[in-house]
C-alpha positions as CSV (number, residue, x, y, z in Angstrom):
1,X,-9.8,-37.0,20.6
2,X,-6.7,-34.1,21.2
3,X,-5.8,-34.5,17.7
4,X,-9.3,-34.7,15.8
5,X,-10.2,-31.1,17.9
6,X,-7.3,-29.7,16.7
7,X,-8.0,-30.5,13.2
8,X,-11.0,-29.3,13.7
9,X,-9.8,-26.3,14.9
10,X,-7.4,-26.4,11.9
11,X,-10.0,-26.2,9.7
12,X,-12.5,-23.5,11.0
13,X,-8.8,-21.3,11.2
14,X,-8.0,-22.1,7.6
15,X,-10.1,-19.5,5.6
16,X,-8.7,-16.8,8.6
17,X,-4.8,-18.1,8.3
18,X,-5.2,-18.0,4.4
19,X,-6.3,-14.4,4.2
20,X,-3.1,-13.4,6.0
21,X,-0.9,-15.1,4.4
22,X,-2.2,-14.3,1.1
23,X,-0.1,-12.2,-1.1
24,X,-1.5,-8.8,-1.8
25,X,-2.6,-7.0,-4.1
26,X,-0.6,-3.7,-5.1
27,X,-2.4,-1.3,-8.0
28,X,0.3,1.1,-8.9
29,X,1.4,3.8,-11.4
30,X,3.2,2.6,-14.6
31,X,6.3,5.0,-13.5
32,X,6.7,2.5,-10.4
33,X,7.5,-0.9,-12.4
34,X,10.8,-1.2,-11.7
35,X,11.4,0.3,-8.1
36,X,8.1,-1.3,-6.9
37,X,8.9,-5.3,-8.5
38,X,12.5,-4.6,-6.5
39,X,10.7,-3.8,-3.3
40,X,8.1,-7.0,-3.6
41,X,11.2,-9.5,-4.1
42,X,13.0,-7.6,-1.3
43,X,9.5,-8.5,0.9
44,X,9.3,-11.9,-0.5
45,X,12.8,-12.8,0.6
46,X,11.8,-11.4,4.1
47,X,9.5,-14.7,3.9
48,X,6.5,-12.9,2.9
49,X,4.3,-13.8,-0.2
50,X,5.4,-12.2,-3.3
51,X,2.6,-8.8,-3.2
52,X,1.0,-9.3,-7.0
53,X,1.6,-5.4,-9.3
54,X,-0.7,-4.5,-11.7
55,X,0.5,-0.9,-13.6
56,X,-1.1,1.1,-15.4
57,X,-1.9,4.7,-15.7
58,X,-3.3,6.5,-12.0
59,X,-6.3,7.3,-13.6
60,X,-7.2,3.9,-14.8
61,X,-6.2,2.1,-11.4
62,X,-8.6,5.1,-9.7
63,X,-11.7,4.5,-11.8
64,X,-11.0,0.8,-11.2
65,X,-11.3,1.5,-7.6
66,X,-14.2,3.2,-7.5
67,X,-16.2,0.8,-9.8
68,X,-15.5,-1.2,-6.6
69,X,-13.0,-3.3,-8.1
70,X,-10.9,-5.1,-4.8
71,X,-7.2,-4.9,-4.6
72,X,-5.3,-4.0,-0.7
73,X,-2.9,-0.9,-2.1
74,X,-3.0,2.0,-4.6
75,X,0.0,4.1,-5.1
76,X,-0.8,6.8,-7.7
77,X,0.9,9.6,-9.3
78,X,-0.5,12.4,-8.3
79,X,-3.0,13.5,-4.8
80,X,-5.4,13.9,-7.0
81,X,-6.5,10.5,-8.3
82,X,-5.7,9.5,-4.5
83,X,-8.4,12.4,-3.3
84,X,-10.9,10.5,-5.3
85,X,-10.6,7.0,-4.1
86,X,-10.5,8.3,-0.7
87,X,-13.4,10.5,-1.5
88,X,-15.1,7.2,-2.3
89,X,-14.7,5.8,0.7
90,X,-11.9,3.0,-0.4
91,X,-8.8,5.0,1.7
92,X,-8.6,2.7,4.8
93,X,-8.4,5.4,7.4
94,X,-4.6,6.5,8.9
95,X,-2.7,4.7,5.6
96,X,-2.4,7.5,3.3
97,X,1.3,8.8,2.7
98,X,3.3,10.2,0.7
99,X,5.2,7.8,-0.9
100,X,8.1,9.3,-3.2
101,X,8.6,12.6,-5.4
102,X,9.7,12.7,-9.0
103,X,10.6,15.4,-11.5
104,X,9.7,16.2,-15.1
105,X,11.9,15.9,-18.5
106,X,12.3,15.8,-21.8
107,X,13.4,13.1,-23.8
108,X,14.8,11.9,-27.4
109,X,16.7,9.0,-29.1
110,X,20.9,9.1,-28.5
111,X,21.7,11.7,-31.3
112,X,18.6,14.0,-31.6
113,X,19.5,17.4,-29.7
114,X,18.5,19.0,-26.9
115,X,16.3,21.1,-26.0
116,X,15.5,24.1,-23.2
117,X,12.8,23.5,-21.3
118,X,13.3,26.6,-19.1
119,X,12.0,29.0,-21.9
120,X,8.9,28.3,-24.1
121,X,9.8,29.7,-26.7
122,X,13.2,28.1,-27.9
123,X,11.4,24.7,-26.6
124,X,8.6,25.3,-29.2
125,X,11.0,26.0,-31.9
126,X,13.2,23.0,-31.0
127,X,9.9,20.8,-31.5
128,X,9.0,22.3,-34.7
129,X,5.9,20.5,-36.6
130,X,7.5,17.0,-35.6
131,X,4.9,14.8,-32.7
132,X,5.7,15.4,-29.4
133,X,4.6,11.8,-27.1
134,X,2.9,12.6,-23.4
135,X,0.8,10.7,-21.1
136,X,-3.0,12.0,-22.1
137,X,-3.2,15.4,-20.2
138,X,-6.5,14.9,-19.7
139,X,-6.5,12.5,-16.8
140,X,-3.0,10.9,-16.8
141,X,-0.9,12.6,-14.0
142,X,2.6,12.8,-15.8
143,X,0.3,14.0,-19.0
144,X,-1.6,16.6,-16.6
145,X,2.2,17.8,-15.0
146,X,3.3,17.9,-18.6
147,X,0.2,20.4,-20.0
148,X,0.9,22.7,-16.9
149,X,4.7,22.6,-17.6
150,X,4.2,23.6,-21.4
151,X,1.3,26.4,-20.1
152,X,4.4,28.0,-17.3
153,X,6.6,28.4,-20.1
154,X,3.8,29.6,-22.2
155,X,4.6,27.0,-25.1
156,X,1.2,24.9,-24.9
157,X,-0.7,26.9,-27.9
158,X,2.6,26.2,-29.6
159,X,2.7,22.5,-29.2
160,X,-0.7,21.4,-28.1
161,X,-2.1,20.9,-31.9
162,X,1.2,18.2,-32.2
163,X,0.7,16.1,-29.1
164,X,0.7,12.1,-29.3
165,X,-1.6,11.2,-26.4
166,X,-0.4,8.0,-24.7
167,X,-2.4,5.8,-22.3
168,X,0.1,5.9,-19.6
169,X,3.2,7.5,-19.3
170,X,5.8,4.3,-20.2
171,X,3.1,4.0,-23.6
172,X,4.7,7.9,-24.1
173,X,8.0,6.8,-23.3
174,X,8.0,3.7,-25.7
175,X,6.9,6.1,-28.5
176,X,9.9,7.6,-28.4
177,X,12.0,5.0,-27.8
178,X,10.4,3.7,-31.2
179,X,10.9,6.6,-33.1
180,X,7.2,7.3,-33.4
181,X,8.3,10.8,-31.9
182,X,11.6,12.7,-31.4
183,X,10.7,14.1,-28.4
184,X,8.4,12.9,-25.4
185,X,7.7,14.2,-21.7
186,X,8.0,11.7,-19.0
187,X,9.3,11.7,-15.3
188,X,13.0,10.9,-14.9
189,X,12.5,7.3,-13.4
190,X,10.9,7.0,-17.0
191,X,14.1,7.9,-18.8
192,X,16.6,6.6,-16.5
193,X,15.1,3.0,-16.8
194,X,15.2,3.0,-20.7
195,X,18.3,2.5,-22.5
196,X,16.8,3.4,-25.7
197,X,16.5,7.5,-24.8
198,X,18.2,10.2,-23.3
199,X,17.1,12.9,-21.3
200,X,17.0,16.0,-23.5
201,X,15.9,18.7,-20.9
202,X,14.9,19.2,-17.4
203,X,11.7,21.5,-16.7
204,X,11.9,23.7,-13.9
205,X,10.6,22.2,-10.7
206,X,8.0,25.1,-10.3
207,X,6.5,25.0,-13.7
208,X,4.3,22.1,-12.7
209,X,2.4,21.0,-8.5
210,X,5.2,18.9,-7.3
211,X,5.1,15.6,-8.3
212,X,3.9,13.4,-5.2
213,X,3.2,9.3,-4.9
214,X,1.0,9.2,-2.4
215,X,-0.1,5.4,-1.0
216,X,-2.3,3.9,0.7
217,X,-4.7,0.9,1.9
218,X,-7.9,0.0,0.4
219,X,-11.1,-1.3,2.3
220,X,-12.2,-4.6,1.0
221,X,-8.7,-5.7,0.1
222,X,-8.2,-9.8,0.3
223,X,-5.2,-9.5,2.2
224,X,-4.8,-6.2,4.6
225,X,-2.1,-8.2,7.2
226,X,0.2,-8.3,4.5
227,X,-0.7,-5.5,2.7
228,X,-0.2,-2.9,5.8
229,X,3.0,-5.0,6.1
230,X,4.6,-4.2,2.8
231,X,2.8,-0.7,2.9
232,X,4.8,0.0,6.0
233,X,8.3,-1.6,4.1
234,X,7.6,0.9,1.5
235,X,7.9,3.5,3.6
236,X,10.7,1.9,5.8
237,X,14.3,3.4,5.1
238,X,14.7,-0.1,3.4
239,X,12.1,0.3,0.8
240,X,12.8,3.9,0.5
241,X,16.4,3.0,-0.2
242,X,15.2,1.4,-2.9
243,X,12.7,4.0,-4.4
244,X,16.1,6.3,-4.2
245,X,18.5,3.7,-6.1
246,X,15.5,4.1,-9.1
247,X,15.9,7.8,-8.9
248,X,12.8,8.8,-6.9
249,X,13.5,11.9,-4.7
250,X,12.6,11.5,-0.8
251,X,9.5,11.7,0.4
């Protein structure tokens, strides 16, 4: 009789014991693929389940969101795709932080030259008539970072007519690692994890709103135990030692 109530109890349990220990899911900005996969197989070998990453651009993964698609954490690009979700009512209240920082460059094929991208003008010049790959600066946040860079140093009217408009930020970076452009603007995660380019040029870090991750967790999210678990791990001096090692600046 002991042992058929406690398969009983077993049972009614299960659907409650599944949802914690199923693995999460993590919607996250195509500029986090590397240092994010790193920190999920750091978690999984802590004996948690393996948190499931979906990249693409912030924009995408915030329109997702608010069409009520369910996932457990969002890290964007940029506040302001994270001020939307949360203005939605997905932001589970208390989880929002910054994650990382990141900065803006320039970037070309080993063997094209450099270029300044402290002054406009001699950046315009550089780029001449020849395609010049970005994120889409209408809603994708390296893209939007990019357009207020090239408006600082007053060489957006120059450039603007020229611009290859990528879905996400590693679709910009993969143009020019293709040679489909000379030059492209991504963060510096971008270029460091591509062996194909080099970074050409460094904007100045106030010709552009600082480039901020912020995370959090979502409402409705299958799994919140584990979730606010690897949230927290992200943010821990372990997973931040990790964000570091693939070039992201402290939060």
């Amino acid at each position: 009789m002991r042992v058929l109530l406690s398969l009983v109890l077993l049972l009614l349990a299960g659907p409650a014991w599944a949802q914690e220990r199923a693995a999460p899911l993590v919607l996250a900005a195509a500029s986090l693929q590397e240092a994010l996969n790193e920190a999920a197989d750091a978690w999984a070998g802590q004996g948690h389940p393996r948190p499931v990453l979906s990249f693409a651009a912030s924009s995408a993964l915030a329109r997702q969101v608010a069409a009520g698609g369910r996932a457990d954490l969002f890290a964007s690009a940029d506040t302001d795709w994270m001020d939307e979700v949360e203005r939605r009512g997905r932001v589970v209240a208390g989880t929002r932080a910054v994650l990382a920082r990141n900065r803006l460059v320039v970037v070309a094929r080993p063997g094209t030259p450099g270029v300044s991208a402290t002054r406009g003008d001699v950046l315009a010049r550089r780029l001449g008539a020849a395609p010049l790959a970005m994120a889409d600066p209408a809603a994708v946040p390296a893209g939007k970072y990019g357009e207020a860079a090239l408006r600082t140093l007053r060489a957006w009217d120059a450039v603007s007519g020229r611009i290859v408009r990528a879905e996400n930020v590693r679709a910009a970076l993969a143009l020019v690692e293709r040679g489909a452009a000379p030059y492209g603007i991504v963060y510096a995660t971008d270029a460091r994890a591509s062996t194909a380019v080099r970074i050409a040029g460094v904007f100045p870090a106030g010709s552009h709103p600082a480039i901020i991750y912020p995370v959090a967790r979502l409402t409705d999210g299958p799994a919140p135990r584990e979730a606010e678990g690897f949230r927290r791990f992200l943010l821990s001096r372990a997973g931040q030692a990790i964000l570091a090692r693939r070039g992201f600046t402290p939060r």
